[in-house]
Every structure is written in C-alpha cells, then in structure tokens.
PyMOL Python script that loads the backbone (N, CA, C, O; Angstrom):
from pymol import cmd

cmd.read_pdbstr("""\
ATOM      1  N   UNK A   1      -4.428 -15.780  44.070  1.00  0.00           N
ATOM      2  CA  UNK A   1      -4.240 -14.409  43.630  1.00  0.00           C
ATOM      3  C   UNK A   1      -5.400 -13.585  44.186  1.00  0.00           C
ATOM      4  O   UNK A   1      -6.552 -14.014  44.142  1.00  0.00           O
ATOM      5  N   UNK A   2      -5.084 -12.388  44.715  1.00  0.00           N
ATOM      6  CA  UNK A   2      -6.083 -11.659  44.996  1.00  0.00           C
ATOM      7  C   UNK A   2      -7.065 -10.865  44.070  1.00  0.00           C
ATOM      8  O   UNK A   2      -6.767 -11.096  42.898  1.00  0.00           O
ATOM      9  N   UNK A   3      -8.003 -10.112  44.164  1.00  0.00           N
ATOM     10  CA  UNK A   3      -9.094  -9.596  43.441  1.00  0.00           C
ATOM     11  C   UNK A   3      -8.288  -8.752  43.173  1.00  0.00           C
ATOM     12  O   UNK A   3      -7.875  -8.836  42.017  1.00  0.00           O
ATOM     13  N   UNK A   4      -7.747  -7.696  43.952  1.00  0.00           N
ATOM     14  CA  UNK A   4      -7.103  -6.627  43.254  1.00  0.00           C
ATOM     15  C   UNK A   4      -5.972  -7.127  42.399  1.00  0.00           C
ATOM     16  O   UNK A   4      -5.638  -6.526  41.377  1.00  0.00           O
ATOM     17  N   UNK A   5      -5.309  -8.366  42.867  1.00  0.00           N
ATOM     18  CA  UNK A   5      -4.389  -8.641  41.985  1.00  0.00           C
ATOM     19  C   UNK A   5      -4.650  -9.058  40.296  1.00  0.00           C
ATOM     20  O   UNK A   5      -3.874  -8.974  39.344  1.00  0.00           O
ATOM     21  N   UNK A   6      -6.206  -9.582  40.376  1.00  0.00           N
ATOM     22  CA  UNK A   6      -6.635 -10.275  39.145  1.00  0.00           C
ATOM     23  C   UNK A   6      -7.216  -8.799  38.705  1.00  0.00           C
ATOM     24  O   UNK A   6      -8.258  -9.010  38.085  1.00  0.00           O
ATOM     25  N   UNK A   7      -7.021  -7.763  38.762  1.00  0.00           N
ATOM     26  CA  UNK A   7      -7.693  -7.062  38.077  1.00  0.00           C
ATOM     27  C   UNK A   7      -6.849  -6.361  37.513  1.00  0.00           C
ATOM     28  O   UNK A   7      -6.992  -6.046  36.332  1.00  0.00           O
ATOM     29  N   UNK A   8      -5.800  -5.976  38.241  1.00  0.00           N
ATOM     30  CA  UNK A   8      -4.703  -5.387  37.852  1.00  0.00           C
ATOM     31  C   UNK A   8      -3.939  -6.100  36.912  1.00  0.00           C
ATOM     32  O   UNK A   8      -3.088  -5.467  36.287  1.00  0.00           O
ATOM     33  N   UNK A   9      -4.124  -7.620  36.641  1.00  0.00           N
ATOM     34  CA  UNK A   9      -3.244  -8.368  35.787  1.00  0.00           C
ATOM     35  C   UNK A   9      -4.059  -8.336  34.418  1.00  0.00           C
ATOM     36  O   UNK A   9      -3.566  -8.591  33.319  1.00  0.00           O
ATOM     37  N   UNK A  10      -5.719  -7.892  34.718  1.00  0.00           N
ATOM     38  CA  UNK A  10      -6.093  -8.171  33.539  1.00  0.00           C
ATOM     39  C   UNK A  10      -6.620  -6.768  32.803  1.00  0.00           C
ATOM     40  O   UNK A  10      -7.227  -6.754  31.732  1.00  0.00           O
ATOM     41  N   UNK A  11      -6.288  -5.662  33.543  1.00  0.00           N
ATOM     42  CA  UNK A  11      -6.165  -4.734  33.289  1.00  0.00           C
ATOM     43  C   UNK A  11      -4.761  -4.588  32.578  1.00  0.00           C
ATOM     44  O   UNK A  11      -5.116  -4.262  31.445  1.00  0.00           O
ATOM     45  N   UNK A  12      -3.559  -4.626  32.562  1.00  0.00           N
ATOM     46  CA  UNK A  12      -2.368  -5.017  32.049  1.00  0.00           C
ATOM     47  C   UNK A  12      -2.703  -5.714  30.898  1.00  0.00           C
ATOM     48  O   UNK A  12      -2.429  -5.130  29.850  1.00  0.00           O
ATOM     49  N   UNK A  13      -3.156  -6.667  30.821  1.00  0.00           N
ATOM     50  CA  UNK A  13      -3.641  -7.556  29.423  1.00  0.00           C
ATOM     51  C   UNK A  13      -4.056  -6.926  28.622  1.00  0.00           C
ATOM     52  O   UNK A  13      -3.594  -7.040  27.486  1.00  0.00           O
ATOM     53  N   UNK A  14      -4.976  -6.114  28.864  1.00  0.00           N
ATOM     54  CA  UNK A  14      -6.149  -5.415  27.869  1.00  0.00           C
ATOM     55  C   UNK A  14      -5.066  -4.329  27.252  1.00  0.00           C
ATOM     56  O   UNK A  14      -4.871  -4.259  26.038  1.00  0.00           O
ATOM     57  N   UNK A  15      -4.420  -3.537  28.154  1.00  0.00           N
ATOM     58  CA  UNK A  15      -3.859  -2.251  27.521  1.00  0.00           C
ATOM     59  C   UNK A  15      -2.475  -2.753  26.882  1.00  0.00           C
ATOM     60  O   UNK A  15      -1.782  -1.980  26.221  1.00  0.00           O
ATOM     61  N   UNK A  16      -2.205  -3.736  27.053  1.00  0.00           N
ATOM     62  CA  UNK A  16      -0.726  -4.867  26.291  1.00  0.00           C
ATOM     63  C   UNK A  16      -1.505  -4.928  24.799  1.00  0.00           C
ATOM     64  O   UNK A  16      -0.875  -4.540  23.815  1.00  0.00           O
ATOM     65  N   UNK A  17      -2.840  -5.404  24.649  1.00  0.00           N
ATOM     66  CA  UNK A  17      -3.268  -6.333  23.499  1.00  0.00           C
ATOM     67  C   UNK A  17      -3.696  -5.075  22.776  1.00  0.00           C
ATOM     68  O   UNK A  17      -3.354  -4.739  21.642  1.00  0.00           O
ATOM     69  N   UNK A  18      -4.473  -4.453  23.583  1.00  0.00           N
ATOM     70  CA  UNK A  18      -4.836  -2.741  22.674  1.00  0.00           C
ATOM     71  C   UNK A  18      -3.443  -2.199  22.479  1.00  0.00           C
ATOM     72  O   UNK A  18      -3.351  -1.823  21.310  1.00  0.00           O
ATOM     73  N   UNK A  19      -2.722  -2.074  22.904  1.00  0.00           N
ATOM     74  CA  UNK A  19      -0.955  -1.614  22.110  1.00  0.00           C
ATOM     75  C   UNK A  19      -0.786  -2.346  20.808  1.00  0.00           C
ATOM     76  O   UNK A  19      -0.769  -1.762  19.724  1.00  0.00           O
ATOM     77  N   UNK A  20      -0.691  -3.331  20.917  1.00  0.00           N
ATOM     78  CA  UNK A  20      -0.109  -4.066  20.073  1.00  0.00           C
ATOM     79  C   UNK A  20      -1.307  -4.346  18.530  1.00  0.00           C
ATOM     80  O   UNK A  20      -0.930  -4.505  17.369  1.00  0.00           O
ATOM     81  N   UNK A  21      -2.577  -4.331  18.966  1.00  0.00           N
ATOM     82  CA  UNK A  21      -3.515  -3.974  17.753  1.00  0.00           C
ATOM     83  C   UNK A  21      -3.650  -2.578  16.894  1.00  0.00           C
ATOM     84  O   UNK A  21      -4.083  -2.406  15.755  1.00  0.00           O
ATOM     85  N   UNK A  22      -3.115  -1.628  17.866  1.00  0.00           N
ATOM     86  CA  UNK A  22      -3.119  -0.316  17.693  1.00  0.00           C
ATOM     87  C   UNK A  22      -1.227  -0.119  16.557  1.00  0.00           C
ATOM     88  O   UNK A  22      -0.780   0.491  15.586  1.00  0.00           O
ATOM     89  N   UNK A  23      -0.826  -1.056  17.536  1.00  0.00           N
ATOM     90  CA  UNK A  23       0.756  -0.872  16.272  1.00  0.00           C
ATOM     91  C   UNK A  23       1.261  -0.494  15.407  1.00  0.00           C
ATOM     92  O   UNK A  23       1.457  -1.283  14.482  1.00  0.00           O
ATOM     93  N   UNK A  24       1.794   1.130  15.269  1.00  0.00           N
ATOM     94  CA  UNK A  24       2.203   1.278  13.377  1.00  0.00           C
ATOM     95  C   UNK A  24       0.795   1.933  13.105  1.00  0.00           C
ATOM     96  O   UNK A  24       0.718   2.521  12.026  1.00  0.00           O
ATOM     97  N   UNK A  25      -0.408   1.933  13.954  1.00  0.00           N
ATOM     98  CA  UNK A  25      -1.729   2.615  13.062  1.00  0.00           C
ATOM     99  C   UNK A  25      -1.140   4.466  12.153  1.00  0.00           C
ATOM    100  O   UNK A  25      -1.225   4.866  10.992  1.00  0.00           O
ATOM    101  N   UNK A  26      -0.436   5.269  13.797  1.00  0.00           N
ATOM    102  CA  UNK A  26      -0.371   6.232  14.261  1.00  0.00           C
ATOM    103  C   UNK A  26       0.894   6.398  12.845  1.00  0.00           C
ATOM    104  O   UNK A  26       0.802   7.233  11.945  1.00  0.00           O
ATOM    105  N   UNK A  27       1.651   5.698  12.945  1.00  0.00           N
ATOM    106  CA  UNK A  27       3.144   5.869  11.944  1.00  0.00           C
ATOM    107  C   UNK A  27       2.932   5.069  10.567  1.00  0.00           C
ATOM    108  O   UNK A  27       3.769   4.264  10.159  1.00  0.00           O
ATOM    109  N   UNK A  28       1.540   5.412   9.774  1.00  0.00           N
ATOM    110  CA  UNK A  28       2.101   4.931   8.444  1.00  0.00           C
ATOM    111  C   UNK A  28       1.371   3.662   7.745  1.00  0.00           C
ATOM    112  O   UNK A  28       1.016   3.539   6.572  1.00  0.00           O
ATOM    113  N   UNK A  29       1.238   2.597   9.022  1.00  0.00           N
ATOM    114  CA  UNK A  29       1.236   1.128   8.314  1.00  0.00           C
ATOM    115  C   UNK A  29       0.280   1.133   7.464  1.00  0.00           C
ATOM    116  O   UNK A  29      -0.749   1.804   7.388  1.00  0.00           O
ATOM    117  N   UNK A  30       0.709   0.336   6.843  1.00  0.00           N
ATOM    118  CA  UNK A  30      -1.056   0.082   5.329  1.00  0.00           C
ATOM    119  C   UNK A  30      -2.175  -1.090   6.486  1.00  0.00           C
ATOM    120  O   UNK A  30      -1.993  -1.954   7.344  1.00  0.00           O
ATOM    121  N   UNK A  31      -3.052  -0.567   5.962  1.00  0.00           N
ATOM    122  CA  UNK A  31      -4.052  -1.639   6.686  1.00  0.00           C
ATOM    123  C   UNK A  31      -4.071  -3.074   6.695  1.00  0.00           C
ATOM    124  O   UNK A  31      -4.658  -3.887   7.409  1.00  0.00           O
ATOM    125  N   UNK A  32      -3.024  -3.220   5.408  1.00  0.00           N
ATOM    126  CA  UNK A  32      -3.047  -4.579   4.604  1.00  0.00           C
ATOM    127  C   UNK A  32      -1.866  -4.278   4.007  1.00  0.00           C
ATOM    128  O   UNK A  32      -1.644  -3.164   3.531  1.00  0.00           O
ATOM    129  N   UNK A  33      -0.848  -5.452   3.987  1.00  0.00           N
ATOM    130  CA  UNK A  33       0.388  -5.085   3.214  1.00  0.00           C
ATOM    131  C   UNK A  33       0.430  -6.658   1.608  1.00  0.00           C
ATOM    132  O   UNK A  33       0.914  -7.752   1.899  1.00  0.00           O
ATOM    133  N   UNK A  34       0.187  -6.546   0.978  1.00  0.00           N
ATOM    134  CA  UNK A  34       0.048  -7.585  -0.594  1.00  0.00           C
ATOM    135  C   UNK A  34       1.856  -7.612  -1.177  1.00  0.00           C
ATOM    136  O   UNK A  34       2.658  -6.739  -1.509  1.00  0.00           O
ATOM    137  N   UNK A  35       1.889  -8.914  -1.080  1.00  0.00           N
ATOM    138  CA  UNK A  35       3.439  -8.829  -1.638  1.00  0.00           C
ATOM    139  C   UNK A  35       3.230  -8.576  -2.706  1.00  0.00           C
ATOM    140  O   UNK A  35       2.206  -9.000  -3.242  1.00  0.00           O
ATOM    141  N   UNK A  36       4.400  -7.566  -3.578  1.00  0.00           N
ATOM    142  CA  UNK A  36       4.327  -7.926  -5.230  1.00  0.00           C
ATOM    143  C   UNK A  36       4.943  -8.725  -5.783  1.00  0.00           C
ATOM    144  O   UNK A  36       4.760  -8.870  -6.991  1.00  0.00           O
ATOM    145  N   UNK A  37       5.912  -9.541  -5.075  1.00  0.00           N
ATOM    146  CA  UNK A  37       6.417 -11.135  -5.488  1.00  0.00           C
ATOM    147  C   UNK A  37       6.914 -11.504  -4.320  1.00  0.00           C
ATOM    148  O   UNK A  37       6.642 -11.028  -3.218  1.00  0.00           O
ATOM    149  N   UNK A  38       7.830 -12.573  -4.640  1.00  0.00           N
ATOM    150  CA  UNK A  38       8.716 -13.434  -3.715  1.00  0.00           C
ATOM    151  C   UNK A  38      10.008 -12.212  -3.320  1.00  0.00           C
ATOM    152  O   UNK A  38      10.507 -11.548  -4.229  1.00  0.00           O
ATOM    153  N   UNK A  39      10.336 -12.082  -2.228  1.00  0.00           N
ATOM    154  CA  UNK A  39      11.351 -11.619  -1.993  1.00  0.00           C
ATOM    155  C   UNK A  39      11.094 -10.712  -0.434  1.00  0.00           C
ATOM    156  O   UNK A  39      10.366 -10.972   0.524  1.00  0.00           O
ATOM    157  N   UNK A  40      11.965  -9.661  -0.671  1.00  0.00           N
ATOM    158  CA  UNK A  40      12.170  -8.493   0.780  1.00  0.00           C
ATOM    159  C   UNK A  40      12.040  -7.073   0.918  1.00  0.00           C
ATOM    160  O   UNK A  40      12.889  -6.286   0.499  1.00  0.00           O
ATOM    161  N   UNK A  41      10.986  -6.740   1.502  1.00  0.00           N
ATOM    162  CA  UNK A  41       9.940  -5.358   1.035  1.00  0.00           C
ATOM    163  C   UNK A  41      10.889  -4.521   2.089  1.00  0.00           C
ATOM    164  O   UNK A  41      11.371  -5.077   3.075  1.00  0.00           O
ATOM    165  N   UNK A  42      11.059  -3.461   1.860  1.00  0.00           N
ATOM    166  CA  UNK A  42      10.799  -2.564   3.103  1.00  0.00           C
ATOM    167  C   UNK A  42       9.646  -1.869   3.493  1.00  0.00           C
ATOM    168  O   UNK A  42       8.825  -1.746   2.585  1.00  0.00           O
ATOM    169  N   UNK A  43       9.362  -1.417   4.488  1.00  0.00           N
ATOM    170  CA  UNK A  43       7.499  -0.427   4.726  1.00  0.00           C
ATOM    171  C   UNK A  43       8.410   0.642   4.440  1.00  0.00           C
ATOM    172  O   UNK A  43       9.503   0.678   5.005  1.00  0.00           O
ATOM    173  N   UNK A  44       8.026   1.605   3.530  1.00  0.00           N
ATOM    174  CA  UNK A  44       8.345   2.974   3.123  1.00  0.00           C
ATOM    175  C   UNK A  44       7.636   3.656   4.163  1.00  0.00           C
ATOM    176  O   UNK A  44       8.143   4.307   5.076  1.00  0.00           O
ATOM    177  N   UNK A  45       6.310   3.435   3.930  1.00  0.00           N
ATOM    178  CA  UNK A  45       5.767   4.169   4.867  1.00  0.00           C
ATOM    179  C   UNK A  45       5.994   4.503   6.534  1.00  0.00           C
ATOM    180  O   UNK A  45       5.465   5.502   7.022  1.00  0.00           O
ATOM    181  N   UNK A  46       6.702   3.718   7.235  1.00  0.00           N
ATOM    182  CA  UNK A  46       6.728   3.742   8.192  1.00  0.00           C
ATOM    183  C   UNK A  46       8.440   3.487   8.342  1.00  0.00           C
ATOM    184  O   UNK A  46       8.930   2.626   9.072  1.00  0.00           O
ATOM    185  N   UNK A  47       9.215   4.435   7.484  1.00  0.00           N
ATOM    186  CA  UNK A  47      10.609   4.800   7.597  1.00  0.00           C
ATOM    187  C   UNK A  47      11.562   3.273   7.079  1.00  0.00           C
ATOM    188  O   UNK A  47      12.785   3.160   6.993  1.00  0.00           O
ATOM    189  N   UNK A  48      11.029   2.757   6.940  1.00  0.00           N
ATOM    190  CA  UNK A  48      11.797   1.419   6.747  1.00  0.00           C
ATOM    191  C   UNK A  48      12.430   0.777   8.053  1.00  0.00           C
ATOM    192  O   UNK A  48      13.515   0.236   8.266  1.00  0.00           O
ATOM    193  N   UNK A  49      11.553   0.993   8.679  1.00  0.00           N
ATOM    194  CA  UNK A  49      12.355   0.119  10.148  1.00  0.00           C
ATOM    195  C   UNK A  49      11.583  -1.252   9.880  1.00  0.00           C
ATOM    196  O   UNK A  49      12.162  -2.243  10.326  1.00  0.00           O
ATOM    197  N   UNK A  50      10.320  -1.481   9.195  1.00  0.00           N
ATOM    198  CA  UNK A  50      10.040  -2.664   9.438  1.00  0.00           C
ATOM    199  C   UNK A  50       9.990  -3.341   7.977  1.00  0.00           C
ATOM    200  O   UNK A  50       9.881  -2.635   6.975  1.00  0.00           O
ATOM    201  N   UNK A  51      10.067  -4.652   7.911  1.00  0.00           N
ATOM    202  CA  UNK A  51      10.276  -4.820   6.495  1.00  0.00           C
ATOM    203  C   UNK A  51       9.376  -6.406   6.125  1.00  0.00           C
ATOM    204  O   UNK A  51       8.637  -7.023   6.891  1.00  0.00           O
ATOM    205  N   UNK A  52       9.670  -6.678   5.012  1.00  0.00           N
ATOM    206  CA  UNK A  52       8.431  -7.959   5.095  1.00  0.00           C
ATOM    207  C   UNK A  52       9.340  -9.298   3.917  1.00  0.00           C
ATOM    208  O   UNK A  52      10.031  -9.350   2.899  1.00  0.00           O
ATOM    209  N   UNK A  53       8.923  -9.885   4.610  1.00  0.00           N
ATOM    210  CA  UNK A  53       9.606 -11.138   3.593  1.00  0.00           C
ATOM    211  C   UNK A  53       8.180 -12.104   2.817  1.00  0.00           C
ATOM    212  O   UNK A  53       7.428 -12.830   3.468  1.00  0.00           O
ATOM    213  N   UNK A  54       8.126 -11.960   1.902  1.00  0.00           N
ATOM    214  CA  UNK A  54       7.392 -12.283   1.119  1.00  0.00           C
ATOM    215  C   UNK A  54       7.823 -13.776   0.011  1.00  0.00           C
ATOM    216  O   UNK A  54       8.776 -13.827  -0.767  1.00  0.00           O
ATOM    217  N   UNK A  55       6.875 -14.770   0.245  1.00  0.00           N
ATOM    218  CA  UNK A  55       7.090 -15.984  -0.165  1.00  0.00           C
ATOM    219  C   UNK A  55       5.386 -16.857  -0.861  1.00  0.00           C
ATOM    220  O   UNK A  55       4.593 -17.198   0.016  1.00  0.00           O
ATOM    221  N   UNK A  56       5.070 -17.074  -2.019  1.00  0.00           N
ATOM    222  CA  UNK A  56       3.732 -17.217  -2.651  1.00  0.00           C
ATOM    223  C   UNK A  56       2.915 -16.637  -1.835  1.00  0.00           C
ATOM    224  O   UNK A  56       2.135 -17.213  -1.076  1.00  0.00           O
ATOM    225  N   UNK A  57       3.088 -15.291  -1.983  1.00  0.00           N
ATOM    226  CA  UNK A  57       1.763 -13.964  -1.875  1.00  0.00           C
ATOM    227  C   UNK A  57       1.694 -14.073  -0.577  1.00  0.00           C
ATOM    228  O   UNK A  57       0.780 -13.447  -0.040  1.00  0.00           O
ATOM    229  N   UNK A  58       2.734 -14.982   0.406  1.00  0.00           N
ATOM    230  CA  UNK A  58       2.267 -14.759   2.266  1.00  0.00           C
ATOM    231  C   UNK A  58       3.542 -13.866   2.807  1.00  0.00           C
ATOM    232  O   UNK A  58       4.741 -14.124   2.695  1.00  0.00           O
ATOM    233  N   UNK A  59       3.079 -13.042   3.261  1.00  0.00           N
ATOM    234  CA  UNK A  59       4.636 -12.006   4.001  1.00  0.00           C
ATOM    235  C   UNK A  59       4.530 -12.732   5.462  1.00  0.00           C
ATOM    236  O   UNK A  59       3.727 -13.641   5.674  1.00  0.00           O
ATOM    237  N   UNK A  60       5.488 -12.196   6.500  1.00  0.00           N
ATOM    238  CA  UNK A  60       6.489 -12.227   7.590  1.00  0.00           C
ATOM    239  C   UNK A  60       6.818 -10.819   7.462  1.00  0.00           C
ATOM    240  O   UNK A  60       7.401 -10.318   6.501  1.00  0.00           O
ATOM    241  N   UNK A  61       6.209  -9.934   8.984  1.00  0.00           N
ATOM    242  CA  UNK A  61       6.838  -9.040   9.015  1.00  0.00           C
ATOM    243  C   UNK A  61       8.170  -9.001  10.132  1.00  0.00           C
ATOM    244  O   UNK A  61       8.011  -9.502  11.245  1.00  0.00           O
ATOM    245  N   UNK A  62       9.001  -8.603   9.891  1.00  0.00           N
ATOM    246  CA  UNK A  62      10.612  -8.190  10.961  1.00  0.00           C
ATOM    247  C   UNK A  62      10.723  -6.817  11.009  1.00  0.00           C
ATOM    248  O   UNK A  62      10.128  -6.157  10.158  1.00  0.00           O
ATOM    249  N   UNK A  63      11.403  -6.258  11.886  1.00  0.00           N
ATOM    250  CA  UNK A  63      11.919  -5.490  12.349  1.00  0.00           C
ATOM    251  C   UNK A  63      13.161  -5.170  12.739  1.00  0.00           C
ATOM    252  O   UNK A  63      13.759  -5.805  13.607  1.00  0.00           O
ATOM    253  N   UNK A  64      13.715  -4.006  12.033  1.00  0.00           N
ATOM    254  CA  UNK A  64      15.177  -3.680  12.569  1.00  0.00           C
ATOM    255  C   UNK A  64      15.823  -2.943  14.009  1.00  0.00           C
ATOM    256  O   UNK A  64      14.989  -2.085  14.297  1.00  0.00           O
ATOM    257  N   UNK A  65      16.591  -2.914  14.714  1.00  0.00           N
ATOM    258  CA  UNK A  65      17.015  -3.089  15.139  1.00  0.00           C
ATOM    259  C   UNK A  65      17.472  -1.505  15.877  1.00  0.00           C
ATOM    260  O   UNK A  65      18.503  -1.130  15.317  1.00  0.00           O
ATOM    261  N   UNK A  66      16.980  -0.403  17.037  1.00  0.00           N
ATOM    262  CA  UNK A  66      16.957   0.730  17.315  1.00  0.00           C
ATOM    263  C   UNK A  66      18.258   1.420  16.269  1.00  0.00           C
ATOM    264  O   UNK A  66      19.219   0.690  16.028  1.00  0.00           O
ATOM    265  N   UNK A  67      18.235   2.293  15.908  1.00  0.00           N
ATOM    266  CA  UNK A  67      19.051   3.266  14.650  1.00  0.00           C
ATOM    267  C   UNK A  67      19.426   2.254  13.466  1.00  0.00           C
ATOM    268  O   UNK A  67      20.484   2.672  12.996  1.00  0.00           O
ATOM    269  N   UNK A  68      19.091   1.315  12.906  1.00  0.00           N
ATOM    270  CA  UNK A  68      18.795   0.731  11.936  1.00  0.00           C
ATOM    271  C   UNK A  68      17.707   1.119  10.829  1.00  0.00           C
ATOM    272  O   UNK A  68      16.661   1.686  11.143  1.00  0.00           O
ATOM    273  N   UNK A  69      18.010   0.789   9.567  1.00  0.00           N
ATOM    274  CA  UNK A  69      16.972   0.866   8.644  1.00  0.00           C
ATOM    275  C   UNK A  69      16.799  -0.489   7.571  1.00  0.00           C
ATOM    276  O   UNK A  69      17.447  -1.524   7.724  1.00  0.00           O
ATOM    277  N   UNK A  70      16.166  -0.353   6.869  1.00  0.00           N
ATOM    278  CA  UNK A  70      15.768  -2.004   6.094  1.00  0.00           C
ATOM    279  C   UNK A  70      16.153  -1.267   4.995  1.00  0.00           C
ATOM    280  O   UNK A  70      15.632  -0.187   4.715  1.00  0.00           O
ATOM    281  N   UNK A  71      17.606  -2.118   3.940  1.00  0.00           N
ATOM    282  CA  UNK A  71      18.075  -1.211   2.969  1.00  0.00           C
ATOM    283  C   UNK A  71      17.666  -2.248   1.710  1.00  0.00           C
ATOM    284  O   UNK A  71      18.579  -3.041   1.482  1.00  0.00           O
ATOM    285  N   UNK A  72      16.389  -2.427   0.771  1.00  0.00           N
ATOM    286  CA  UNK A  72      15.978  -3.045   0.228  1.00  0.00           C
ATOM    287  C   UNK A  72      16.658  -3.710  -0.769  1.00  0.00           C
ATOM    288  O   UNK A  72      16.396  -4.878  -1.057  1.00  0.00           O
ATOM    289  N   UNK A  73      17.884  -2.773  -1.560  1.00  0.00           N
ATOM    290  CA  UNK A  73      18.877  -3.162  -2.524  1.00  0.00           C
ATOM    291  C   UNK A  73      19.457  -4.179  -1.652  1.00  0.00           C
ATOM    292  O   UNK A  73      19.162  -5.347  -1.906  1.00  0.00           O
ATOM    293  N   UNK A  74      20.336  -3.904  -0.533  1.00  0.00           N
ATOM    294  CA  UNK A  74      21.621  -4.759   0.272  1.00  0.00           C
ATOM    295  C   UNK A  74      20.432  -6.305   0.817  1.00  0.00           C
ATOM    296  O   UNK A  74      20.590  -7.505   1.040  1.00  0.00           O
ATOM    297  N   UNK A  75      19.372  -5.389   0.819  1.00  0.00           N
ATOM    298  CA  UNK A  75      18.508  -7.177   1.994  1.00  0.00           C
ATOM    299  C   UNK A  75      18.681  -7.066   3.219  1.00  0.00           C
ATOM    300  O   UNK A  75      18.445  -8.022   3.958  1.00  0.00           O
ATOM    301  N   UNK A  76      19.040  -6.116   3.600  1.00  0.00           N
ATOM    302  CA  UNK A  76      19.387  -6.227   4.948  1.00  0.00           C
ATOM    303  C   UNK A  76      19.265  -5.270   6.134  1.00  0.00           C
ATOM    304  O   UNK A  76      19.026  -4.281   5.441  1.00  0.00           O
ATOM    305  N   UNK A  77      19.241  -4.768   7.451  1.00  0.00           N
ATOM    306  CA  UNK A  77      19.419  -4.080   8.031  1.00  0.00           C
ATOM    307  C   UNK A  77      20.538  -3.448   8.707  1.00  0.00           C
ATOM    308  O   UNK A  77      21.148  -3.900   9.676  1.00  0.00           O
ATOM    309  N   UNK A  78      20.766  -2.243   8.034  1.00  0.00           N
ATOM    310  CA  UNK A  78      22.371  -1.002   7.708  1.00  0.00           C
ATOM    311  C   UNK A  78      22.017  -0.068   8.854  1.00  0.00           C
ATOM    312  O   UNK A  78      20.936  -0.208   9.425  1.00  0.00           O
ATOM    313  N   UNK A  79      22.823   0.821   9.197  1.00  0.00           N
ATOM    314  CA  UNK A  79      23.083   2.483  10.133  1.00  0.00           C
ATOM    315  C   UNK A  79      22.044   2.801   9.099  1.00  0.00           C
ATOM    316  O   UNK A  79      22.098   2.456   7.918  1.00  0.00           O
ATOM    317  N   UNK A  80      20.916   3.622   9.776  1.00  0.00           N
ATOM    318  CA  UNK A  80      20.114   4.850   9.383  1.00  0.00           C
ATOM    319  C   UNK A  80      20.888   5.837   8.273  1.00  0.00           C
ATOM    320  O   UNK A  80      20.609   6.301   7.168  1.00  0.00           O
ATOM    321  N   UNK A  81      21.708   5.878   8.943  1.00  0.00           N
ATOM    322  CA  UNK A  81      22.447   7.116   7.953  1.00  0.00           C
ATOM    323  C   UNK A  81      22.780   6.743   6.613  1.00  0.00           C
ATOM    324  O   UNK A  81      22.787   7.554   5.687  1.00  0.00           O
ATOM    325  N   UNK A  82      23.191   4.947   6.435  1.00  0.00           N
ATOM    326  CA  UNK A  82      23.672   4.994   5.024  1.00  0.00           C
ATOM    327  C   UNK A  82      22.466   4.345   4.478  1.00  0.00           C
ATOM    328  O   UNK A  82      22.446   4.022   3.290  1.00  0.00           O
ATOM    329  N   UNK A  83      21.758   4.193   5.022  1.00  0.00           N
ATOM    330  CA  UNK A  83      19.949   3.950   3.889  1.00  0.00           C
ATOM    331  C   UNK A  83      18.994   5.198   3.587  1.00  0.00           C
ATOM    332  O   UNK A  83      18.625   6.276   4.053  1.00  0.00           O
ATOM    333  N   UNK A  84      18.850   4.397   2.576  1.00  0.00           N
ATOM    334  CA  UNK A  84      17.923   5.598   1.580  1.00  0.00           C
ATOM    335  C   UNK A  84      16.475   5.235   1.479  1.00  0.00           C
ATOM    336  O   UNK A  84      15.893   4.721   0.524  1.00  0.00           O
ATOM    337  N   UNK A  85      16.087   5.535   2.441  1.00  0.00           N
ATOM    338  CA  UNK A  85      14.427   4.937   2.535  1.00  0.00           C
ATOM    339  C   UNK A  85      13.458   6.471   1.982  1.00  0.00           C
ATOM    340  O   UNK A  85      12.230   6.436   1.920  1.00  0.00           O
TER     341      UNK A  85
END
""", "prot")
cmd.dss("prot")
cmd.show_as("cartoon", "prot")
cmd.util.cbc("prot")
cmd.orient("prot")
C-alpha cells in the first residue's frame, strides 16, 4: 500500500470512529441510558427511531428502519404516522 494510500485509509478511520462516537450527541441521546426494568424502551428523546431492550439492568440498543418508529405499547417497529412517540 502506498503512503498516500495509508493515510488516506487512516484518515477514513478516524472520521468513521469520530462519527460514530459523536452518534445521536446532536439529536437527543442521554449520555447514559438505565433500564427501568426488563423489557422494550423507546428513546423519546431522539423521536423513537431507536429503542433499547433491556434484560437485568443491561440494554441492547436497535434501530428502526428509515420512516419507521419504535411503538412501545405494540413492541415493535410501525409507519411513523401511526406511532405516538
């Protein structure tokens, strides 16, 4: 691999890993999300597109699916339009 090539790949790296640490800062996310039990959260804050599954106090966050929302009653991810976030 060339020099310019290794720089450019690790230039790519850096601004990939700074995206992805930066994630949700801009839209909402809590710094820290604490289950309040076992079960399936939606993030209010951040429109309910992303949601958390929560199992002895450890979450899993998911994500729905472009014009989707996380409809907390159903469990599931519905059309934007018929959730009430």
């Amino acid at each position: 691999m060339s020099r310019l090539s290794l720089i450019f790949t690790l230039l790519a790296v850096v601004m990939v890993a700074t995206r992805v640490a930066a994630n949700g800062r801009d839209q909402g996310q809590p710094a820290t999300f604490e289950c309040p039990s076992d079960g399936y959260f939606a993030d209010r804050g951040r429109d309910c597109i992303p949601y958390y599954h929560c199992v002895n106090g450890q979450h899993t966050v998911f994500g729905c699916q472009k014009g989707f929302k996380f409809d907390q009653l159903a469990k599931k991810c519905r059309p934007a339009s018929v959730v009430n976030c």
